[in-house]
C-alpha positions in Angstrom: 0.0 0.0 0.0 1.6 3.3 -1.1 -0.1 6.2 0.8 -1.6 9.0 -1.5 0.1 11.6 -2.4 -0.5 15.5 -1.0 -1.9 17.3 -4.6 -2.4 20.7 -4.7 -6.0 20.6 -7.2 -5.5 24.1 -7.8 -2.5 24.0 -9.7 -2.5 24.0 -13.3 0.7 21.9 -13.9 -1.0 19.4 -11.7 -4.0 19.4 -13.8 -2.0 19.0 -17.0 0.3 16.5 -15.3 -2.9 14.6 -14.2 -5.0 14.9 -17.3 -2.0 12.6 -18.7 -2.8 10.1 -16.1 -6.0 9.8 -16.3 -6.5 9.6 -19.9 -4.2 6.9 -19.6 -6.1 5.1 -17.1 -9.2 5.3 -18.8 -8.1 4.6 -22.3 -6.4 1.3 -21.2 -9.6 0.5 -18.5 -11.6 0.7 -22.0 -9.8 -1.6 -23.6 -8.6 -3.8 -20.9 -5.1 -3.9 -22.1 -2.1 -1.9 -21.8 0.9 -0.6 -19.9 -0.3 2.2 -17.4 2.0 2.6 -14.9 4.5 4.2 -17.2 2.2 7.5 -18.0 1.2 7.8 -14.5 4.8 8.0 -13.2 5.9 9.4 -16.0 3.6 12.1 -16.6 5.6 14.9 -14.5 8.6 14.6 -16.8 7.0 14.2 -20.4 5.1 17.8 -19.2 8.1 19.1 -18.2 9.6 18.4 -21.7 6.5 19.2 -23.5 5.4 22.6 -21.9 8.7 23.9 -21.2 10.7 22.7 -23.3 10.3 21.0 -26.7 10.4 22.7 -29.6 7.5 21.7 -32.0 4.3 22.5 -34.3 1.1 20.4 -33.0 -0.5 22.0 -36.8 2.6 20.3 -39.0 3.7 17.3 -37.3 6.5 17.4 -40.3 8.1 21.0 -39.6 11.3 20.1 -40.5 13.1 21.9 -37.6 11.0 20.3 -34.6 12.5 19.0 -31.7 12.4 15.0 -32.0 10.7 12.8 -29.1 11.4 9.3 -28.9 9.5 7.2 -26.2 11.7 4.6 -26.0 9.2 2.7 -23.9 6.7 2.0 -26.2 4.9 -0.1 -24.2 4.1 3.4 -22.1 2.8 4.7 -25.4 -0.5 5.9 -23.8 2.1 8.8 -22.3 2.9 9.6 -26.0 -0.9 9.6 -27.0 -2.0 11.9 -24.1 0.7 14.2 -24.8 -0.1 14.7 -28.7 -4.2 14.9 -27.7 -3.1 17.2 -25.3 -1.1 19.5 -27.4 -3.1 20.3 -30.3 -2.2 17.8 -32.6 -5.0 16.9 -35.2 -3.8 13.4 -35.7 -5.1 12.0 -32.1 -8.5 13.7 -31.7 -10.5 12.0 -28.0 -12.3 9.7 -30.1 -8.5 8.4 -31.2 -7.5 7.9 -27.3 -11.2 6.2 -26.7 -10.3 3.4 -29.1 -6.6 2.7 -28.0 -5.7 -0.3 -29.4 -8.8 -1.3 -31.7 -9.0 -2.1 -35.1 -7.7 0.8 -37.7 -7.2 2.6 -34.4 -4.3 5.5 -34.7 -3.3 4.8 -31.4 -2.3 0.9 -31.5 -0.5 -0.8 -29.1 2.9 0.8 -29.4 4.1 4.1 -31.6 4.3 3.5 -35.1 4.8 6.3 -37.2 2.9 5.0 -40.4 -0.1 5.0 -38.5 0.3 8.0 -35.9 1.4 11.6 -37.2 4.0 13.5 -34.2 5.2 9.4 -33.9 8.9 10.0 -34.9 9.9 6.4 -34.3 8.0 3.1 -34.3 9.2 1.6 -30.9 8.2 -1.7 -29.7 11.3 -3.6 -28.4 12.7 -2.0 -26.3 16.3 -0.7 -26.4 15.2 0.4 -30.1 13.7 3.8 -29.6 17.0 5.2 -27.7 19.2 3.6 -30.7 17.1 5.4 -32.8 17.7 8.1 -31.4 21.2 8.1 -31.9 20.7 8.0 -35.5 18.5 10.9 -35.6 20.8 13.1 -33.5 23.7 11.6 -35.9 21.5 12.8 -38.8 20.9 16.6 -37.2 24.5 17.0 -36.4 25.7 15.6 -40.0 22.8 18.4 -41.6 23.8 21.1 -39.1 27.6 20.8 -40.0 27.0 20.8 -44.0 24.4 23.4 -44.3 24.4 25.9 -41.3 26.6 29.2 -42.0 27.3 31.8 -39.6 24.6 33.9 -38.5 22.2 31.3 -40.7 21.2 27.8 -38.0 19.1 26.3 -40.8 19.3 22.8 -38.9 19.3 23.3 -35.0 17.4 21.2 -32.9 17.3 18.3 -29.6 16.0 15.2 -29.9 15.3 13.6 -26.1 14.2 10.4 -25.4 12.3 9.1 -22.0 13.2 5.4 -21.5 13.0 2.8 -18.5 14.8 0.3 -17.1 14.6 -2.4 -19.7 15.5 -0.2 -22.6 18.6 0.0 -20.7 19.1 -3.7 -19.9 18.6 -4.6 -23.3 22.1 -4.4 -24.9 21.6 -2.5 -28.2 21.2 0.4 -25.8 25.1 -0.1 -24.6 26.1 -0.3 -28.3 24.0 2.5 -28.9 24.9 5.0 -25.7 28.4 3.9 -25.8 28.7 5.3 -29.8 26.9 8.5 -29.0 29.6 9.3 -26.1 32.2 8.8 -28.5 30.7 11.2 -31.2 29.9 13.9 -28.5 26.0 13.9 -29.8 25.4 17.3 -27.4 22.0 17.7 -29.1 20.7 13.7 -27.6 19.2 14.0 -24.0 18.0 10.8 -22.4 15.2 11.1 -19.2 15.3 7.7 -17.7 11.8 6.6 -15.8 13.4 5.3 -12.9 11.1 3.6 -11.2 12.4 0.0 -10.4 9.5 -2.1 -12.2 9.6 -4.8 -14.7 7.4 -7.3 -15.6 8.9 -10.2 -13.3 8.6 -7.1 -10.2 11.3 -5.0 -8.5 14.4 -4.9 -10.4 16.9 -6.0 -7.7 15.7 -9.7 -8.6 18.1 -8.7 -12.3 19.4 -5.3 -12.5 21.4 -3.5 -9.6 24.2 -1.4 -11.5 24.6 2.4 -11.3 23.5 3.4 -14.8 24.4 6.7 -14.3 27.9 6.0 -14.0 28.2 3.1 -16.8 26.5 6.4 -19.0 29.2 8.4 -17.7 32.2 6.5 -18.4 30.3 6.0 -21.9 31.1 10.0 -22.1 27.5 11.4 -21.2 26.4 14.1 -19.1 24.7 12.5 -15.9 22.3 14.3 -13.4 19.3 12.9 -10.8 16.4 14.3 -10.0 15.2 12.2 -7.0 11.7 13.7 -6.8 10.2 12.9 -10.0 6.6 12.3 -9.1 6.1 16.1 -8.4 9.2 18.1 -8.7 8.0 19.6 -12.4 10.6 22.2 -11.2 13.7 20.4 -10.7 12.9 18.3 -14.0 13.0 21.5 -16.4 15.6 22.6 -14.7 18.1 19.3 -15.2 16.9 19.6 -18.7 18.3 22.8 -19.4 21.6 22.2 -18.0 21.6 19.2 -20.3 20.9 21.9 -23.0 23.8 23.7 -21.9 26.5 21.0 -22.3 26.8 20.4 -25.7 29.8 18.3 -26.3 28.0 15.4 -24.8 24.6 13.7 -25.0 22.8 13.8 -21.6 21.2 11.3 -19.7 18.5 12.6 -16.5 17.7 9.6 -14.0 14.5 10.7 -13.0 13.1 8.3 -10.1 9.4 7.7 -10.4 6.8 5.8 -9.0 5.3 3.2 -11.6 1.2 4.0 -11.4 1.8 6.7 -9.2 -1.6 8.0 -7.3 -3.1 4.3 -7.6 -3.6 3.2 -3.8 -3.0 -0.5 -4.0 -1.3 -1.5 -6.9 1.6 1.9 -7.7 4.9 0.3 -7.1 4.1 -3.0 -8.1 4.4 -5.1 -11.2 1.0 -5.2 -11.5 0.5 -1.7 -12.5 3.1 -2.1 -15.4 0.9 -4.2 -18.0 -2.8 -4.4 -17.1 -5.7 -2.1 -16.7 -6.3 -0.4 -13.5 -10.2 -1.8 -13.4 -12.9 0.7 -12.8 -12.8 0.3 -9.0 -8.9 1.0 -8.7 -9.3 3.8 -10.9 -11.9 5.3 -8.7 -9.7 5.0 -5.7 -7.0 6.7 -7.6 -9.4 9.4 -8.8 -10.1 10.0 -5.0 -6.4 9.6 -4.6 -5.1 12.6 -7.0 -7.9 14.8 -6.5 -9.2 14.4 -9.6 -13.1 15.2 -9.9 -13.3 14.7 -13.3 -15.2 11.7 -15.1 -13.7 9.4 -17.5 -12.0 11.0 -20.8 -12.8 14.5 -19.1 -10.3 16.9 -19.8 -10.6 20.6 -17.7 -10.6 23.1 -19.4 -7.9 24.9 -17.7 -5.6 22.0 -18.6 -6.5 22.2 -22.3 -5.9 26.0 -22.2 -1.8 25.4 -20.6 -1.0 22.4 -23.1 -2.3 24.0 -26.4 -0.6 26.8 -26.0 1.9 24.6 -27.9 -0.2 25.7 -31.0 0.5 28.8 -30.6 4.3 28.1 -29.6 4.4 25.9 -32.4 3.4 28.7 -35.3 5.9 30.9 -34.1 8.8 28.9 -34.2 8.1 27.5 -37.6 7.3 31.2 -38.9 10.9 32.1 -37.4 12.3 29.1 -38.7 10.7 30.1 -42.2 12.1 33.4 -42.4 16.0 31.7 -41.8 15.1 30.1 -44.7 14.3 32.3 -46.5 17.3 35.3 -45.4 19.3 31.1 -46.1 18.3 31.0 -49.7 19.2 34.9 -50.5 22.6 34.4 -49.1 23.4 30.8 -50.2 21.3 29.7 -53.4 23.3 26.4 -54.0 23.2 25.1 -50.8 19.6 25.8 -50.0 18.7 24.4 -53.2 20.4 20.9 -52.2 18.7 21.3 -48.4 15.1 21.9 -50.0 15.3 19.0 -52.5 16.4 16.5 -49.7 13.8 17.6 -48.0 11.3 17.3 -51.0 12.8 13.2 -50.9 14.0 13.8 -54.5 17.3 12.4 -55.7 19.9 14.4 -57.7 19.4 14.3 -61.4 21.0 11.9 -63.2 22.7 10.5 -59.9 22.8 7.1 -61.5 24.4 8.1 -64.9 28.1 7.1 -63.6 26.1 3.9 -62.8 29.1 1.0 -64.0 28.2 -1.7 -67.2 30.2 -4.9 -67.4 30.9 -6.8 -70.1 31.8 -10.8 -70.6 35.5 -9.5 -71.0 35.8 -7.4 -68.0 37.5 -9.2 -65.4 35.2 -11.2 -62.8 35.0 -10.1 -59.0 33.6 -10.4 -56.1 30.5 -8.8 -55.5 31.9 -7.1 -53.2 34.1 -5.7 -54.9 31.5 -4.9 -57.4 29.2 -2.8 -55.0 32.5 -1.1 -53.8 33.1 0.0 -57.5 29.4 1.0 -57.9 29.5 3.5 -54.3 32.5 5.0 -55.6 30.8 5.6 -58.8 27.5 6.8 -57.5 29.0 8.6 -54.2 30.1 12.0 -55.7 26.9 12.7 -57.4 24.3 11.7 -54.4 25.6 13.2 -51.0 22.6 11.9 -49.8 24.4 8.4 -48.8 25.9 8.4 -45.5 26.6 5.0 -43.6 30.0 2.4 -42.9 30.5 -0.3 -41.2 30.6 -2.0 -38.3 34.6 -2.4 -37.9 34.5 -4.5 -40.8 35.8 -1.3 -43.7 38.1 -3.3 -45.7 36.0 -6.3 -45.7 32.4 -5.3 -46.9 34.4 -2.7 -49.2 31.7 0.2 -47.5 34.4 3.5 -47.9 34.3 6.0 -50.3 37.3 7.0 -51.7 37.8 11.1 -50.6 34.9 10.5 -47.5 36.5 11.1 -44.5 35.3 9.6 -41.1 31.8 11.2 -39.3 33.8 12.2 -35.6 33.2 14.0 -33.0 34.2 18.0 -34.2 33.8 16.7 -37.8 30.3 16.0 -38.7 29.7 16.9 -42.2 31.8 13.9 -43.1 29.6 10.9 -44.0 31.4 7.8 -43.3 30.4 6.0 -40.1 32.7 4.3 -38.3 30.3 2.0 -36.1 32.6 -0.1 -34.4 31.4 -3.8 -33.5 27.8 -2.8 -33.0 26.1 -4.9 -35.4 22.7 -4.3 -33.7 23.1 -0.7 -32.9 24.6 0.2 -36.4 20.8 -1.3 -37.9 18.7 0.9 -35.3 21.2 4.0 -35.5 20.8 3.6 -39.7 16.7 3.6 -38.6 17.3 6.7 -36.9 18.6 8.7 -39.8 15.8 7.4 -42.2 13.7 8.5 -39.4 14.5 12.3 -39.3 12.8 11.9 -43.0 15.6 14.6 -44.0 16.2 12.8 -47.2 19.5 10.9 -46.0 20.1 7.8 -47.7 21.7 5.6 -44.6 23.8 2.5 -45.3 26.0 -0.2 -43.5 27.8 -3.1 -43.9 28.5 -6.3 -42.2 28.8 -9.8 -42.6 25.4 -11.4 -43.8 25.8 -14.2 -41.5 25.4 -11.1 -38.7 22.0 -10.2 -39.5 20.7 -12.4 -37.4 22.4 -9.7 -34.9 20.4 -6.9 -36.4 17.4 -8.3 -36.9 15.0 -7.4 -34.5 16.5 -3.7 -36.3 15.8 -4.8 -39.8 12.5 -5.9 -39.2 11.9 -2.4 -37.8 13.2 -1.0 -41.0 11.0 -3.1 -43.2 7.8 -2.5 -40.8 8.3 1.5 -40.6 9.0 1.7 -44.7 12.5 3.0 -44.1 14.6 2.8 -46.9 17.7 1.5 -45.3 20.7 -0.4 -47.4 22.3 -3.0 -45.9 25.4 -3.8 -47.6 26.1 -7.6 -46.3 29.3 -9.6 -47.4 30.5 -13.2 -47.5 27.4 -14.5 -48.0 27.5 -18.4 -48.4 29.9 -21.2 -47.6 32.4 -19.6 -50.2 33.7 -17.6 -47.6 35.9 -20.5 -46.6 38.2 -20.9 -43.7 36.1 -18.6 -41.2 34.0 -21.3 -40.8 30.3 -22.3 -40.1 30.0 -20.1 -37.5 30.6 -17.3 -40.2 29.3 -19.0 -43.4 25.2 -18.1 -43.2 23.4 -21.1 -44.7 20.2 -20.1 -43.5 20.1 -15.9 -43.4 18.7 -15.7 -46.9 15.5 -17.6 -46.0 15.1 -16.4 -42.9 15.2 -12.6 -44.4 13.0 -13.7 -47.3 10.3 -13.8 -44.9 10.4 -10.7 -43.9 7.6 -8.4 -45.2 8.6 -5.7 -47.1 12.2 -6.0 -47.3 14.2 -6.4 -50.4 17.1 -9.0 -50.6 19.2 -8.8 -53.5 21.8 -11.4 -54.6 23.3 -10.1 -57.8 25.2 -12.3 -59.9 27.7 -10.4 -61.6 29.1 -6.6 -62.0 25.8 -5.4 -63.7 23.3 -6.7 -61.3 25.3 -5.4 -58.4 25.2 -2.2 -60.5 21.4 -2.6 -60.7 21.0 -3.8 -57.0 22.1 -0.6 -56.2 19.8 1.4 -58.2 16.8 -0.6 -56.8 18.0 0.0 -53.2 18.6 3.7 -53.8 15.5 4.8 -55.4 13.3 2.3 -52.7 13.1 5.1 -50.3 9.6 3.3 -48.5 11.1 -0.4 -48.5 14.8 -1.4 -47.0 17.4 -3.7 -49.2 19.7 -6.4 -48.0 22.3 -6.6 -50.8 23.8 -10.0 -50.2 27.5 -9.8 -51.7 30.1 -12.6 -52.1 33.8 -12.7 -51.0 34.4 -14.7 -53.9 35.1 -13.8 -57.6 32.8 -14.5 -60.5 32.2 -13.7 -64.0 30.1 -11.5 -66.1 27.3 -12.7 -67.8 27.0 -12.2 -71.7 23.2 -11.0 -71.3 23.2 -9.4 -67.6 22.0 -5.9 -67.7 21.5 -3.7 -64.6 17.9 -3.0 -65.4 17.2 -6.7 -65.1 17.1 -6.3 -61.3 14.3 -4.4 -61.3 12.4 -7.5 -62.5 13.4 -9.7 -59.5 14.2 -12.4 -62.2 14.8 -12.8 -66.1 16.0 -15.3 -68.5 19.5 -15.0 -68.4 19.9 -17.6 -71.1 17.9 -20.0 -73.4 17.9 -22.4 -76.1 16.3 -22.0 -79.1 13.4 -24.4 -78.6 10.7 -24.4 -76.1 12.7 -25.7 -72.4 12.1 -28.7 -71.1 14.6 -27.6 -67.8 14.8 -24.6 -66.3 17.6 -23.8 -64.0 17.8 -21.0 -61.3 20.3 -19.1 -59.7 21.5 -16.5 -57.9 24.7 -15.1 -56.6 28.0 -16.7 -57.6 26.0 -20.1 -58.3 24.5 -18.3 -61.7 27.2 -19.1 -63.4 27.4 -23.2 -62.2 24.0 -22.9 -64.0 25.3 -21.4 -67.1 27.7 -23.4 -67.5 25.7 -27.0 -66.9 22.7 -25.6 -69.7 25.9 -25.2 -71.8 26.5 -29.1 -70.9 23.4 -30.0 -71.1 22.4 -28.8 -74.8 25.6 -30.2 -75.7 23.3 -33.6 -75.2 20.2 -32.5 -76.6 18.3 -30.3 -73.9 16.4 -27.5 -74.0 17.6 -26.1 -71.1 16.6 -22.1 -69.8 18.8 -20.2 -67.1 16.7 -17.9 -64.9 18.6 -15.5 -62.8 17.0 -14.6 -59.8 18.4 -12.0 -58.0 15.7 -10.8 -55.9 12.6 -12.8 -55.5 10.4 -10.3 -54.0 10.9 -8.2 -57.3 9.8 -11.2 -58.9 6.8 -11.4 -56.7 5.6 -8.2 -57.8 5.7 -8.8 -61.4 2.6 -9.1 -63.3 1.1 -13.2 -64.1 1.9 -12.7 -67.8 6.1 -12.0 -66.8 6.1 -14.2 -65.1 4.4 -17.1 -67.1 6.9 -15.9 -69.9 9.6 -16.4 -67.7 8.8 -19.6 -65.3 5.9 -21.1 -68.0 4.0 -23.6 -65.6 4.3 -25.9 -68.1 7.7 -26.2 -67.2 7.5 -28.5 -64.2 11.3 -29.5 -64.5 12.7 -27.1 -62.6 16.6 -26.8 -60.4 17.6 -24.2 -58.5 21.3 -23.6 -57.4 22.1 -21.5 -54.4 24.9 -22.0 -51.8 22.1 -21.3 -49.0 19.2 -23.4 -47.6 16.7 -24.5 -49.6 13.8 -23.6 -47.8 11.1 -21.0 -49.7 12.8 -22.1 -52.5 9.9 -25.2 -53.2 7.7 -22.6 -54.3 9.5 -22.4 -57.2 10.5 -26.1 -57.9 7.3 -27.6 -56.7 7.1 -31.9 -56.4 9.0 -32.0 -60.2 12.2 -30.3 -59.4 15.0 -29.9 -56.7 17.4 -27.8 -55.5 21.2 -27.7 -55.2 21.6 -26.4 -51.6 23.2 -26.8 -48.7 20.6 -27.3 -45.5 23.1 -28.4 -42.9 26.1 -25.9 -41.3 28.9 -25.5 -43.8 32.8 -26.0 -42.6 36.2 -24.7 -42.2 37.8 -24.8 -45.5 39.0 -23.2 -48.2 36.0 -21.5 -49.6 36.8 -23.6 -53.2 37.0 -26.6 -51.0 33.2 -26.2 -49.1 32.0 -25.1 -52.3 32.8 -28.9 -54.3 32.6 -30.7 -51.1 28.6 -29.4 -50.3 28.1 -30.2 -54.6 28.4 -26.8 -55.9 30.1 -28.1 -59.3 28.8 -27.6 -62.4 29.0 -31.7 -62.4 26.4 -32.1 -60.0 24.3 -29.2 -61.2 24.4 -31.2 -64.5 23.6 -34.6 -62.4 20.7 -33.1 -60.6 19.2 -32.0 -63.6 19.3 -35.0 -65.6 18.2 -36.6 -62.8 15.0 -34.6 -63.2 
């Protein structure tokens, strides 16, 4: 039992503060499901930030130089609903809040930012939303350092994030936190809901550190407010001397009471995911002071929190005029800023886009989509990304980009160190800020299944992310199975709206790339080899666009078709060569992306996989699984559905049947 707390009714920050509360009692109470204890502890800080504070237009959710809010803890996304309603913002009207987590509601279960306008992340696992966060105050800094001009802060603003105690146990956050402190992100401020709850109860059964001093030897600004539950005060005040150091990113423990003002169940577990009930919430009614019936908002609260509107219109009318004085002055830059901003690329950044012919010499992939940045990269500064400490392996540099440091922000390469998981949720963050940055990074592919939880993200918030993943099959060699990624492909096949790509020579990486860059609304995985191959004769880099095409035919109707992707392309090419040398019609599909396949109209792809065609072989150094759909009962696959081995990458590939004699023994088989 938690005795109730002394409430001044009187005072308009306590309305405000408690007209947060309660419409997150009573939305959840409606619904019988949610997470309130977060808004009601909570509440005191998020008005402290809103009213005082952030920097924002309820009337254009998409002013370009707003404050951003992350609510790390989604699960408290009630808090993040309130405070929209609250402000002014059209997007979350009462009738929103009433049907909190129903059908076509725009207030679902956690923030997602294609449902929700003022969302500026979609945050559900947790740990996400602060890595986010990182990108978007990597993409302000990187903005503010190329286009601001003295006397002319075109790109100047905070982005804060409130997050609990399991966004910092989850360890993307480390990865996340510990980057920021190395890059000096001044502009990220962190307000931690300290209130010693998770779902399994008081977090000394799993988590006893001192945060604030792992943050600080990550390089942050630390402070405490220990009276977070009504000390609106001493909360606006620790957030302005986080404003004031700007060499670091800040993070504010403030200690809260999870369901603060309920009389039986605050400070419990069993506050953090289920509905109050109607007779709790009466009690806490009682408890707060609060005379007001359910979804009742005072008038005197609305009054104090849309004044935001009003807040709002100036600052973008100031901000409009720095444009404008921005444009006078510097023509050439503005004109970049305002078509990023638009979401349009340069014209004609894909003219320097390479060709390949049979002659040119083979490489790896790799080596290909190293060739193809290089080409692209002077003629779309939009691109910024890296890799995580793997540079000279996924081939990510651009030749003349130097490295994005702390004191040196407009460079664009990102040096992400080994963060796998962080480097996915920081490359989220900059497509987030929806400033027309074009984020990539690379990796191993066999380290995806690091990122993700990240990638999903990416595919789910229709952020067009490029992940540039190397080694991707058993021809990596001696590294091993625990590096060679038999089942990644499948597994991020599956994914919903994500693009993999598995070109098969120089001109599909070439075309990968121009399917990747102008998908600004869907993520790509390109999936790159270490290994060399050749070019094809009839490759073309507007073939990716298709998903798949015949690479290669006889001149009757086939009786075989074989499929491919990646380096195995060519085992296929070569066994139809075989293979009509005995008398078979034989087709070669390539296959780079299947998705893009998917997509296709019926007619292309009758023309190109005719269902009359039942005999049908697929060759890819990966698992075979998704790939039935394809061969059906009448085919097979060359594949590899067990882990690979340390060898020579030559060596795994003959040993696992990757020859062109077994392609050609399968097929006849068929």
């Amino acid at each position: 039992m938690v005795a109730a707390p002394t409430v001044d009714s009187l005072s308009v920050d306590n309305l405000c503060v408690n007209s947060i509360r309660f419409l997150a009692i009573d939305a959840i109470n409606k619904s019988n499901s949610g997470h309130p204890g977060l808004p009601m502890g909570a509440a005191p800080m998020a008005y402290a930030l809103w009213n005082n504070h952030l920097r924002h237009n309820p009337a254009n959710p998409k002013w370009f130089n707003r404050d951003r809010f992350v609510l790390s803890a989604g699960h408290g996304c009630m808090l993040l609903y309130a405070l929209l309603h609250l402000s002014g913002y059209d997007s979350v009207s009462i009738e929103d809040i009433k049907q909190f987590r129903q059908w076509g509601s725009k207030t679902p279960g956690h923030p997602e930012t294609f449902e929700t306008p003022g969302v500026e992340v979609t945050t559900g696992p947790l740990g996400q939303g602060i890595s986010n966060a990182v990108g978007l105050a990597i993409a302000e800094a990187h903005l503010a350092a190329k286009f601001n001009r003295t006397g002319a802060p075109l790109v100047d603003h905070h982005t804060y994030v409130i997050m609990g105690d399991g966004c910092h146990q989850e360890g993307i956050s480390g990865e996340a936190a510990s980057l920021a402190g190395h890059l000096g992100l001044g502009k990220l401020i962190a307000l931690y809901d300290d209130n010693h709850i998770t779902i399994d109860g008081n977090t000394k059964v799993s988590f006893t550190e001192d945060v604030l001093k792992r943050y600080e030897a990550y390089g942050w600004h630390v402070q405490h407010v220990a009276e977070g539950n009504t000390d609106i005060e001493a909360i606006s005040k620790a957030i302005a001397a986080a404003k004031a150091v700007t060499d670091k990113p800040s993070l504010i423990k403030v200690t809260t009471t999870i369901g603060y003002g309920s009389p039986n169940k605050a400070d419990t577990a069993g506050v953090h995911g289920a509905a109050l009930g109607a007779e709790e919430a009466e009690l806490t009614r009682q408890s707060l002071g609060w005379s007001y019936g359910p979804f009742e908002v005072p008038e005197e609260a609305y009054s104090q929190w849309r004044q935001a509107r009003e807040r709002g219109a100036a600052l973008e009318a100031e901000w409009d005029k720095t444009l404008v004085a921005y444009r006078s002055q510097y023509p050439a830059e503005a004109a970049e800023f305002e078509r990023m901003q638009r979401g349009e690329l340069p014209q004609g950044w894909d003219s320097k886009l390479p060709r390949f012919t049979a002659a040119d010499k083979g490489l790896a992939t790799r080596q290909y989509s190293y060739n193809v940045l290089n080409a692209i990269g002077a003629d779309l500064p939009d691109l910024i990304g890296g890799s995580a400490d793997l540079t000279h392996s996924n081939l990510t540099d651009i030749k003349g980009e130097q490295s994005f440091q702390k004191g040196s922000e407009a460079n664009r390469y990102l040096h992400f160190g080994v963060r796998e998981h962080a480097m996915a949720a920081i490359l989220n963050g900059i497509a987030y800020h929806d400033s027309g940055l074009i984020p990539y990074g690379g990796t191993f592919l066999v380290f995806a299944g690091y990122m993700v939880g990240a990638m999903r993200l990416s595919a789910l918030s229709e952020l067009g992310v490029i992940y540039v993943l190397t080694h991707d099959s058993i021809g990596l060699g001696e590294d091993g199975p625990t590096h060679q990624p038999v089942e990644t492909l499948a597994s991020l096949r599956s994914i919903p709206n994500l693009l993999v790509i598995r070109p098969g020579d120089g001109n599909e990486t070439s075309g990968a790339y121009q399917v990747a860059v102008t998908n600004r609304k869907r993520p790509t995985v390109l999936a790159l080899s270490r290994q060399a191959m050749v070019n094809q004769p009839n490759s073309a880099p507007e073939h990716v666009a298709k998903g798949g095409y015949i690479l290669d035919d006889s001149d009757g109707s086939p009786e075989l078709i074989l499929i491919g992707s990646g380096t195995e392309l060519d085992l296929c090419v070569k066994a139809a060569v075989q293979l009509r040398g005995e008398g078979r019609n034989v087709r070669v599909v390539s296959m780079p992306c299947v998705e893009l396949f998917e997509e296709q109209d019926a007619g292309y792809r009758e023309s190109v996989l005719p269902a009359a065609v039942r005999k049908r072989l697929v060759v890819e150094a990966s698992g075979s699984f998704g790939w039935h759909k394809y061969v059906g009962l009448d085919g097979d696959t060359v594949s590899i559905d067990r882990f690979g081995a340390s060898a020579p990458g030559p060596t795994c590939l003959e040993k696992f049947g990757f020859t062109v004699e077994n392609v050609v023994a399968k097929a006849k088989a068929l």
